[in-house]
Every structure is written in C-alpha cells, then in structure tokens.
N, CA, C and O atoms as a Tinker XYZ file with bonds, in Angstrom:
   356  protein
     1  N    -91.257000   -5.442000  -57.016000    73     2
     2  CA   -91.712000   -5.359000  -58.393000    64     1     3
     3  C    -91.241000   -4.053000  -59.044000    63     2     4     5
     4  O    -90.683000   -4.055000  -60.142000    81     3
     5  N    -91.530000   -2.693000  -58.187000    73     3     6
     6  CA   -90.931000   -1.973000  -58.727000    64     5     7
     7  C    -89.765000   -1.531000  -59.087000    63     6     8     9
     8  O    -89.499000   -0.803000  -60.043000    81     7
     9  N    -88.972000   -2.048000  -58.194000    73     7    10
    10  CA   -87.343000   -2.491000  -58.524000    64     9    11
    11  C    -86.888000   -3.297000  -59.728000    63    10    12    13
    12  O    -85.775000   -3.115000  -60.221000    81    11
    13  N    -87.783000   -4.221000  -60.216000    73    11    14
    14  CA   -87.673000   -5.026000  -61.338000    64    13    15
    15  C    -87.672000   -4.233000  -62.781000    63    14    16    17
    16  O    -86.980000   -4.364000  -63.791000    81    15
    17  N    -88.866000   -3.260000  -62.394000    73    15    18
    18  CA   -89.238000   -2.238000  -63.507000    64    17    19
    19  C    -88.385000   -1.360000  -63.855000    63    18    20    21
    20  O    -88.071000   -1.102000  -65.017000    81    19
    21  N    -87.893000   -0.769000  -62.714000    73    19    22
    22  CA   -86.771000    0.052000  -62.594000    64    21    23
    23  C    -85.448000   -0.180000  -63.466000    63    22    24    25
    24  O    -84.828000    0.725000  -64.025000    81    23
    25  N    -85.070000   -1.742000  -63.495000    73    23    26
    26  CA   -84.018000   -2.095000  -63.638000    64    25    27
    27  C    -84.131000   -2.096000  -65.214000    63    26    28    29
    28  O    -83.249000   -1.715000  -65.983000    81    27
    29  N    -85.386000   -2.596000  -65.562000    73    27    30
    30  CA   -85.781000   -2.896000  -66.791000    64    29    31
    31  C    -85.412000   -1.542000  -67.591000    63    30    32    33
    32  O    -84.522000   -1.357000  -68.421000    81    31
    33  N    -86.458000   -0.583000  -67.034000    73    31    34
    34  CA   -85.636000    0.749000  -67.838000    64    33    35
    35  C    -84.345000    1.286000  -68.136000    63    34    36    37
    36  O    -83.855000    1.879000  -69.097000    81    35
    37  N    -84.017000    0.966000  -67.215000    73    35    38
    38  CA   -82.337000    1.471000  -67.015000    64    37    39
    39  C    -81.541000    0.448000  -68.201000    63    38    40    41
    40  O    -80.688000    0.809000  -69.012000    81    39
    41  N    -82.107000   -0.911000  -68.018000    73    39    42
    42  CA   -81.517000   -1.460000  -69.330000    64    41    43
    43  C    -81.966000   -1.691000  -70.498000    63    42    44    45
    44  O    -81.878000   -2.790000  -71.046000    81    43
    45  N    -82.671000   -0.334000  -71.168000    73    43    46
    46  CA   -83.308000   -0.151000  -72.216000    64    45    47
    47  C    -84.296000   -1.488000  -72.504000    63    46    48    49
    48  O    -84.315000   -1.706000  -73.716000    81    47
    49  N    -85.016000   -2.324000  -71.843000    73    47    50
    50  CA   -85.757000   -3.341000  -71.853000    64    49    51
    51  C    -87.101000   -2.659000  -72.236000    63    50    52    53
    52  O    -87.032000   -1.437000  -72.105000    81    51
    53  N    -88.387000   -3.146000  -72.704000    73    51    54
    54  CA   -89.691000   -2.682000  -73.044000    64    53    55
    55  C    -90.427000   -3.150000  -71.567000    63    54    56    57
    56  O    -90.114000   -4.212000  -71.029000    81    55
    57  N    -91.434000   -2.232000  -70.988000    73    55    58
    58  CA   -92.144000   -2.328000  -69.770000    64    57    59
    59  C    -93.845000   -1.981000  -70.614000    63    58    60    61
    60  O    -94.282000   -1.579000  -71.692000    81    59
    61  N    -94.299000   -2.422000  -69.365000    73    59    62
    62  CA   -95.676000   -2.223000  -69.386000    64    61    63
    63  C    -95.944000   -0.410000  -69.826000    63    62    64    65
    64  O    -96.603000    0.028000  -70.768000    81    63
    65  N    -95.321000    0.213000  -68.970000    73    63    66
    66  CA   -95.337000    2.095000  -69.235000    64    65    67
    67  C    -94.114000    2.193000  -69.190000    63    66    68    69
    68  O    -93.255000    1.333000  -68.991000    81    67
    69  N    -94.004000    3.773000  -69.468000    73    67    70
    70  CA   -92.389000    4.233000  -69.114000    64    69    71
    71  C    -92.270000    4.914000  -68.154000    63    70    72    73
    72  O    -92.947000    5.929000  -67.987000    81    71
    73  N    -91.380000    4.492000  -67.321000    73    71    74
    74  CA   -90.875000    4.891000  -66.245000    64    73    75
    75  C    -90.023000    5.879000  -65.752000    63    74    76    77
    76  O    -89.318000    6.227000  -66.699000    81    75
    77  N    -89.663000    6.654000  -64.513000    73    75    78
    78  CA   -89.390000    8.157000  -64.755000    64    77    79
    79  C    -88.849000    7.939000  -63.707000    63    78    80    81
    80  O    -88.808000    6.839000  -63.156000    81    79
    81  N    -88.301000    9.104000  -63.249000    73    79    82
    82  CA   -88.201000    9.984000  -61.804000    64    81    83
    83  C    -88.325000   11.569000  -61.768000    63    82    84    85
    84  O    -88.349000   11.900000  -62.953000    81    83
    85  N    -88.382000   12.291000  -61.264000    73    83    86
    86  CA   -88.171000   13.396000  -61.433000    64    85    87
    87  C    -87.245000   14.182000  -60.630000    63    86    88    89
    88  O    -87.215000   14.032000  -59.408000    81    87
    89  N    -86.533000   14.963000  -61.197000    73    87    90
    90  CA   -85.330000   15.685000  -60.521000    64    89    91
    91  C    -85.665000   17.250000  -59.768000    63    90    92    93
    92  O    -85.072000   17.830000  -58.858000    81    91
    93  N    -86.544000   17.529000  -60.354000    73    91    94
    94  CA   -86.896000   19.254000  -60.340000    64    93    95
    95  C    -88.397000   19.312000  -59.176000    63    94    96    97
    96  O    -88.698000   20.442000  -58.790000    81    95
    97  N    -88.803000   18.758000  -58.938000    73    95    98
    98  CA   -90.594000   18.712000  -58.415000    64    97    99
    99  C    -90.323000   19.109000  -56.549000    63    98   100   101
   100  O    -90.908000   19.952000  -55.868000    81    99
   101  N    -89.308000   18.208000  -56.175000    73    99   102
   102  CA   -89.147000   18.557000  -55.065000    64   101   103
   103  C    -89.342000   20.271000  -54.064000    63   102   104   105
   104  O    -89.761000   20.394000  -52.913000    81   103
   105  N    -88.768000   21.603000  -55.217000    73   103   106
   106  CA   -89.246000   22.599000  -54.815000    64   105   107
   107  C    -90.423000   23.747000  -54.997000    63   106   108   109
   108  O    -90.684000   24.949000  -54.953000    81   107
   109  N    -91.035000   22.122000  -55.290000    73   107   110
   110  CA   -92.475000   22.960000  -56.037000    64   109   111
   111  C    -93.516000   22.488000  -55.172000    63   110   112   113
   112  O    -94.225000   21.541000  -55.514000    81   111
   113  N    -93.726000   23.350000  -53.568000    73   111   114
   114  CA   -94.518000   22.743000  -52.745000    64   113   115
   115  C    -95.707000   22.692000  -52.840000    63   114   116   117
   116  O    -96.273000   21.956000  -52.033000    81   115
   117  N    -96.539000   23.428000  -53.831000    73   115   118
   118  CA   -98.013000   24.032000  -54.020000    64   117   119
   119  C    -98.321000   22.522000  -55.106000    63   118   120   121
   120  O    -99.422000   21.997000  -55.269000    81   119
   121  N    -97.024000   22.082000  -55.720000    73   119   122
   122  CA   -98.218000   20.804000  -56.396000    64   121   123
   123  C    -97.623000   19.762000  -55.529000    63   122   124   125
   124  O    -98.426000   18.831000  -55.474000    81   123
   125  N    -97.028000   19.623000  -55.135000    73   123   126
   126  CA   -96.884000   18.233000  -53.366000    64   125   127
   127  C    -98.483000   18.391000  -52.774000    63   126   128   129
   128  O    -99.488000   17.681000  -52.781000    81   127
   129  N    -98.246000   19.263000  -52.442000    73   127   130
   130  CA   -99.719000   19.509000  -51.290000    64   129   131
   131  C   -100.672000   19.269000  -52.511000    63   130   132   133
   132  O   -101.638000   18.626000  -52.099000    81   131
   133  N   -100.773000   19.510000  -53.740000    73   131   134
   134  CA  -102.136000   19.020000  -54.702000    64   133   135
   135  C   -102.570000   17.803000  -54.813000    63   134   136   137
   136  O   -103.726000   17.385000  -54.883000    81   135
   137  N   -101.316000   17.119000  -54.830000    73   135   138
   138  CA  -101.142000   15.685000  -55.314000    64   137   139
   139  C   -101.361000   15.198000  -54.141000    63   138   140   141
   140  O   -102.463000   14.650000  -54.132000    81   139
   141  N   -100.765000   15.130000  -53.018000    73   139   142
   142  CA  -101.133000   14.595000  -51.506000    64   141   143
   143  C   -101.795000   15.199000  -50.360000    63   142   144   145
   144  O   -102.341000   14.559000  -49.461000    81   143
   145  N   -101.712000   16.517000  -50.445000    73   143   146
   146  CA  -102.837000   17.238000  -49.445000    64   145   147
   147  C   -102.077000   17.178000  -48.281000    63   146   148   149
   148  O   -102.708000   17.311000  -47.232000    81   147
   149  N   -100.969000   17.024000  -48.218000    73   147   150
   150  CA   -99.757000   17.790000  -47.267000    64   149   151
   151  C   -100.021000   19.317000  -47.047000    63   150   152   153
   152  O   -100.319000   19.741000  -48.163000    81   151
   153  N   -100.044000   19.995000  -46.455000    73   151   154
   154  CA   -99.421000   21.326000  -46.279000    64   153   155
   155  C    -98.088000   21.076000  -45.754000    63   154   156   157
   156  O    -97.687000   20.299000  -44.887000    81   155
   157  N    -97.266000   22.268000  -46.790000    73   155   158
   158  CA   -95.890000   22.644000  -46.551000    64   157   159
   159  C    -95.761000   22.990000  -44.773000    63   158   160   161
   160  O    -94.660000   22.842000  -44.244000    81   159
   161  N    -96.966000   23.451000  -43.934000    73   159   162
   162  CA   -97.124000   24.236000  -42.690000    64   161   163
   163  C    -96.645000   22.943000  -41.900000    63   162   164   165
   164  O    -95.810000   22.979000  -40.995000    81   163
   165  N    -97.436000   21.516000  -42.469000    73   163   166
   166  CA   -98.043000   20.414000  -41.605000    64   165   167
   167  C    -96.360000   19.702000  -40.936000    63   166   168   169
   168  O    -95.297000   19.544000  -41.536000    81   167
   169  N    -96.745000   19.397000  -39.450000    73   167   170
   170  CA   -95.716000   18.922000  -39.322000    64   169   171
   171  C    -95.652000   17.249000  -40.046000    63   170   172   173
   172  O    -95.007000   16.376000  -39.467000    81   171
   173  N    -96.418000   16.948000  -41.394000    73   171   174
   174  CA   -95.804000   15.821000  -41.613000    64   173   175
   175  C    -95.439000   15.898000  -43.089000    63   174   176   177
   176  O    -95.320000   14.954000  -43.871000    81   175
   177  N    -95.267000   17.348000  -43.348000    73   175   178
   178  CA   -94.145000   18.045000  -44.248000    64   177   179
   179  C    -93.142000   16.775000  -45.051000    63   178   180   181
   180  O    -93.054000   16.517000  -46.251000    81   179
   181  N    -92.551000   16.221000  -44.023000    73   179   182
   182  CA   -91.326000   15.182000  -44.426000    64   181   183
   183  C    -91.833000   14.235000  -45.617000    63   182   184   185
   184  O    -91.286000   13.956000  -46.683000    81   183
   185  N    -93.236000   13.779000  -44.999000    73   183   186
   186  CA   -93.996000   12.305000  -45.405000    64   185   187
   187  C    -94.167000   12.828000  -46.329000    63   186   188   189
   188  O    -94.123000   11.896000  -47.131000    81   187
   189  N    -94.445000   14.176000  -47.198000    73   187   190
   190  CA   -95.332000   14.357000  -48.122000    64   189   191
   191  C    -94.660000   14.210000  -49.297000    63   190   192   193
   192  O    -95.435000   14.129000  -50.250000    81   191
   193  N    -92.903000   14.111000  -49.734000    73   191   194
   194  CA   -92.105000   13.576000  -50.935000    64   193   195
   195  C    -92.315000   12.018000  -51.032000    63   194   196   197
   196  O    -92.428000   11.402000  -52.091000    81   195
   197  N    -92.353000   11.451000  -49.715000    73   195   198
   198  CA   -92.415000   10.310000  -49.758000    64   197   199
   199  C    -94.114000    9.850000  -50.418000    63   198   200   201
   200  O    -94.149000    8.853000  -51.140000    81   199
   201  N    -94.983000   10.342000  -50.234000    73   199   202
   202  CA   -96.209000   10.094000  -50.859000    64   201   203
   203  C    -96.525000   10.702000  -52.069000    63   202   204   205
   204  O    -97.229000   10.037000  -52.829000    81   203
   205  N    -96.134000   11.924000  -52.467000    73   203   206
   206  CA   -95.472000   12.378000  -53.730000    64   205   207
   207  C    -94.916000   11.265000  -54.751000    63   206   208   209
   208  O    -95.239000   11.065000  -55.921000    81   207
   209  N    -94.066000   10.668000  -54.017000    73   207   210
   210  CA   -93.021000    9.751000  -55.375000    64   209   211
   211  C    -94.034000    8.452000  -55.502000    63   210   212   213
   212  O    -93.970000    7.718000  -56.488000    81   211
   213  N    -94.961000    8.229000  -54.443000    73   211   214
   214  CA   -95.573000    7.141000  -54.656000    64   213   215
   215  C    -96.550000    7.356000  -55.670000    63   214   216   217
   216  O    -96.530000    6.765000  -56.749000    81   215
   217  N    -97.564000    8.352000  -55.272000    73   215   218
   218  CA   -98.374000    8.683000  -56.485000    64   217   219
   219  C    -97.787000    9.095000  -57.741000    63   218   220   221
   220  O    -98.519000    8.979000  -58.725000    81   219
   221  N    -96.882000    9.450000  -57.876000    73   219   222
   222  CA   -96.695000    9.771000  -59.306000    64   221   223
   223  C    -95.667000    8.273000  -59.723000    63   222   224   225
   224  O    -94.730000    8.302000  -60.521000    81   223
   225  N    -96.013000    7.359000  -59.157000    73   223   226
   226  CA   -95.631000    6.172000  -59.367000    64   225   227
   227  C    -93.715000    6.071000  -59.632000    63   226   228   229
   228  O    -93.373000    5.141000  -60.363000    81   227
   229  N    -92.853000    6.748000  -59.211000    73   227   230
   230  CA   -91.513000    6.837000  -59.836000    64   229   231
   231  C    -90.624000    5.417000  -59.747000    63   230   232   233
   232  O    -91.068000    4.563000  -58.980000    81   231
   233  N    -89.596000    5.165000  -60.364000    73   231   234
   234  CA   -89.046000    3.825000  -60.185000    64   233   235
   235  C    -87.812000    3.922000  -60.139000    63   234   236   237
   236  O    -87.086000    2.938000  -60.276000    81   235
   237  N    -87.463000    4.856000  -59.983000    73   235   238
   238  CA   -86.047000    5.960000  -59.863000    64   237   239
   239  C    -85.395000    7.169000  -59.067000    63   238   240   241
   240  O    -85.477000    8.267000  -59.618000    81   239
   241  N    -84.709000    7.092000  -57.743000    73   239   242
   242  CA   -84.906000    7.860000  -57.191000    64   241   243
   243  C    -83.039000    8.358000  -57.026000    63   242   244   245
   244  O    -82.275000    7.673000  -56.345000    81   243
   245  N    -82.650000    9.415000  -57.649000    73   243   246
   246  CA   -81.796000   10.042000  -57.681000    64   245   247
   247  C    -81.006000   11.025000  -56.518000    63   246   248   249
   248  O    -81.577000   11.995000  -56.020000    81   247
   249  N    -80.106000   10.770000  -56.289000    73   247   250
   250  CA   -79.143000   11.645000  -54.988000    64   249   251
   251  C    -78.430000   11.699000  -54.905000    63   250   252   253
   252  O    -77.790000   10.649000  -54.858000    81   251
   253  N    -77.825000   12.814000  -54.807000    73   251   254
   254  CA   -76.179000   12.775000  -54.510000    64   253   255
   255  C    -75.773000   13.694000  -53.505000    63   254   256   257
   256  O    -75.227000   14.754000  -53.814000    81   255
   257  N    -75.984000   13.389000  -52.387000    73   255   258
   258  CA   -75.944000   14.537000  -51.105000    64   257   259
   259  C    -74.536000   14.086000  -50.394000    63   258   260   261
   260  O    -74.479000   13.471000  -49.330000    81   259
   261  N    -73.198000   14.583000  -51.324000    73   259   262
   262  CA   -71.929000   14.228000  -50.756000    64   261   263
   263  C    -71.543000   15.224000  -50.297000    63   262   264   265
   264  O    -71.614000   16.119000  -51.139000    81   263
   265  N    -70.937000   15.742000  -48.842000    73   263   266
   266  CA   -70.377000   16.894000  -48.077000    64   265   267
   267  C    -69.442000   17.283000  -49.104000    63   266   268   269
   268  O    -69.142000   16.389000  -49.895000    81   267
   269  N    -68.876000   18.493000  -49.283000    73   267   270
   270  CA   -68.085000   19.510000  -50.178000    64   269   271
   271  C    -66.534000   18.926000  -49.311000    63   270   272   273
   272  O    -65.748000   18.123000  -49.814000    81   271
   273  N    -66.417000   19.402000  -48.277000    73   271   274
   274  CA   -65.130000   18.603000  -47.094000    64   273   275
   275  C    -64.697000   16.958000  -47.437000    63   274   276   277
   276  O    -63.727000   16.209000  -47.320000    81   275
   277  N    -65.937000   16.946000  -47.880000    73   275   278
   278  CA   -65.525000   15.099000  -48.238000    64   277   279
   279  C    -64.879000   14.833000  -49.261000    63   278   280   281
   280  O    -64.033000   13.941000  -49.317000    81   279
   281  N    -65.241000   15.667000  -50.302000    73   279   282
   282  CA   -64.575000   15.704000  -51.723000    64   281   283
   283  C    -63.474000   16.282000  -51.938000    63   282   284   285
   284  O    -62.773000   15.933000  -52.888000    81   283
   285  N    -63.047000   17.450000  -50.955000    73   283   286
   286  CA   -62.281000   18.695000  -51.642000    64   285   287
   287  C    -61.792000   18.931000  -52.809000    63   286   288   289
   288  O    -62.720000   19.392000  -53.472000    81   287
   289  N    -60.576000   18.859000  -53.624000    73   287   290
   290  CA   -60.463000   19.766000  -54.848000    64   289   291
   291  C    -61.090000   18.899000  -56.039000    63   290   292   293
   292  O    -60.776000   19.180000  -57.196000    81   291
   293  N    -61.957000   17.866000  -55.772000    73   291   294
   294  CA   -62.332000   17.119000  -56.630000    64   293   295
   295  C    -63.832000   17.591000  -56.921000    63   294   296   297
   296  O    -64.438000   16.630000  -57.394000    81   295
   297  N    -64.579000   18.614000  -56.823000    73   295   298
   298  CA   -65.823000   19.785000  -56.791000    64   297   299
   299  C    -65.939000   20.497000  -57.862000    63   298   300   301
   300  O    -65.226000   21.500000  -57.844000    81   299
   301  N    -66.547000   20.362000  -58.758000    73   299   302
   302  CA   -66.801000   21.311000  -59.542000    64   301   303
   303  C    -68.315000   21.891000  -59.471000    63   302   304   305
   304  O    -69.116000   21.140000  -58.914000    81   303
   305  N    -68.868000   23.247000  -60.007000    73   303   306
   306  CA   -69.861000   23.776000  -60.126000    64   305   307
   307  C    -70.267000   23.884000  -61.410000    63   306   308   309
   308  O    -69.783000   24.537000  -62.335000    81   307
   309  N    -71.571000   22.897000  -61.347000    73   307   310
   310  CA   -72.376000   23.147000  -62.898000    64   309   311
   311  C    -73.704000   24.074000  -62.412000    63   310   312   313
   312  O    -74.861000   23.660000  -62.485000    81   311
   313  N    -73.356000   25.273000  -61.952000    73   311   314
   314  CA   -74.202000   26.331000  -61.901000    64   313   315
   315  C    -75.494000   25.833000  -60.938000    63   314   316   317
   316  O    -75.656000   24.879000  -60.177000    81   315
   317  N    -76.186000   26.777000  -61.291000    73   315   318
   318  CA   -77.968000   26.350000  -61.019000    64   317   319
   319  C    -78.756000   27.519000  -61.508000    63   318   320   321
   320  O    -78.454000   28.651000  -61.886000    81   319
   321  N    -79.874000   26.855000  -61.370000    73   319   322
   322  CA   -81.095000   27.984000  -61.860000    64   321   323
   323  C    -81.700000   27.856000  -60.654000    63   322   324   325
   324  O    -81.587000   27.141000  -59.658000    81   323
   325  N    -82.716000   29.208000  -61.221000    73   323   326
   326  CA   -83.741000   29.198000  -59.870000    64   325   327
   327  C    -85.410000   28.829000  -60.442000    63   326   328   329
   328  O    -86.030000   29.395000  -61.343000    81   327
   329  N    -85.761000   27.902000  -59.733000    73   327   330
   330  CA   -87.103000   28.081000  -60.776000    64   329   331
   331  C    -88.519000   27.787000  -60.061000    63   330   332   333
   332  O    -89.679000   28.002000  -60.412000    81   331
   333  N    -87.891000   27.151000  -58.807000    73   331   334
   334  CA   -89.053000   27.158000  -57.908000    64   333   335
   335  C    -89.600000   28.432000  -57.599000    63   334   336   337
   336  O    -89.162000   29.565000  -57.800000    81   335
   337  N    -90.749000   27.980000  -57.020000    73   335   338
   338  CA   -92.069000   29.264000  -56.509000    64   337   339
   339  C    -90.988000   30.377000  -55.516000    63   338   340   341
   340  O    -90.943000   31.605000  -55.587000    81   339
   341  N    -90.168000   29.440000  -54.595000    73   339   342
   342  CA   -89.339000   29.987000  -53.668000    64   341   343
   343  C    -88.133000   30.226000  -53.628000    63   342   344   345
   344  O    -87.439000   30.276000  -52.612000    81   343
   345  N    -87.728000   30.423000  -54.965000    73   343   346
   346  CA   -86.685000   30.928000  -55.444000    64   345   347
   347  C    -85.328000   29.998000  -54.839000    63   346   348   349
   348  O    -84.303000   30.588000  -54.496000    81   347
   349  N    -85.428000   28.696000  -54.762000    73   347   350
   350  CA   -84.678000   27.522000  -54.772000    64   349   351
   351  C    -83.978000   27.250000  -56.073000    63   350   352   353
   352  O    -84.221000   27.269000  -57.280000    81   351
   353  N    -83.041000   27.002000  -55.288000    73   351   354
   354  CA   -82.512000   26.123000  -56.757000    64   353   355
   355  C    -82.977000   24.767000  -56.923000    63   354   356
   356  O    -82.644000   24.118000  -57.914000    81   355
C-alpha cells in the first residue's frame, strides 16, 4: 500500500496526506532515540532508522551509496555542510 502511495506522489496524483522522505534526519541521533527510544549506545543502533522511517510514516527512501572507484572521472563534488549535533555531514 505504501508503495502505491509512494508512486502516487511521485506522479503528482492527490493522496489521502502528503508524503515525504527525509534526507537530513539520519545524523540527528538525539531525535531517533526520541521518536523510538533507541540509544545511539544500544547495540540495536542499526534497527533504530529502520523504526524511525516507520514512525514518521515515509514513502520514499533515497540513496545513492556508489563507490568513488566505480565511477572515476565521472564524480563531481556538490560540497556539504555540517549540521548535525556531530558535526557530520
């Protein structure tokens, strides 16, 4: 179902709510652990994005984790900021 929703947004269709993902939340461990009661310490650390994206209901989940070697001169850098608690980009 949520795949349906998903799709719906993406093709400018009208849904029940509007639907999201978020790009930036991942290095913000103090509201993970709010929202799910993970500690960053806990070894089930991993689970806690995954219960994260559930509660904040997302229908969109964004990645692009391609090796730099894989690409070579085809790489460009659009910078970064730092903005997490832990000085992550």
């Amino acid at each position: 179902m949520l795949l349906e929703k998903g799709m719906a947004a993406l093709n400018l269709e009208f849904t029940d709510k509007v639907y999201r993902t978020e790009y930036s939340v991942f290095g913000h461990s103090k509201l993970i652990e709010k929202v799910t009661g993970i500690s960053p310490d806990s070894p089930e650390w991993g689970r806690a994005y995954i219960e994260f994206a559930k509660a904040w209901d997302y229908c969109f989940n964004w990645n692009v984790m391609i090796d730099r070697s894989y690409l070579g001169k085809y790489v460009s850098s659009m910078g970064h900021a730092e903005y997490a608690e832990n000085g992550a980009d």
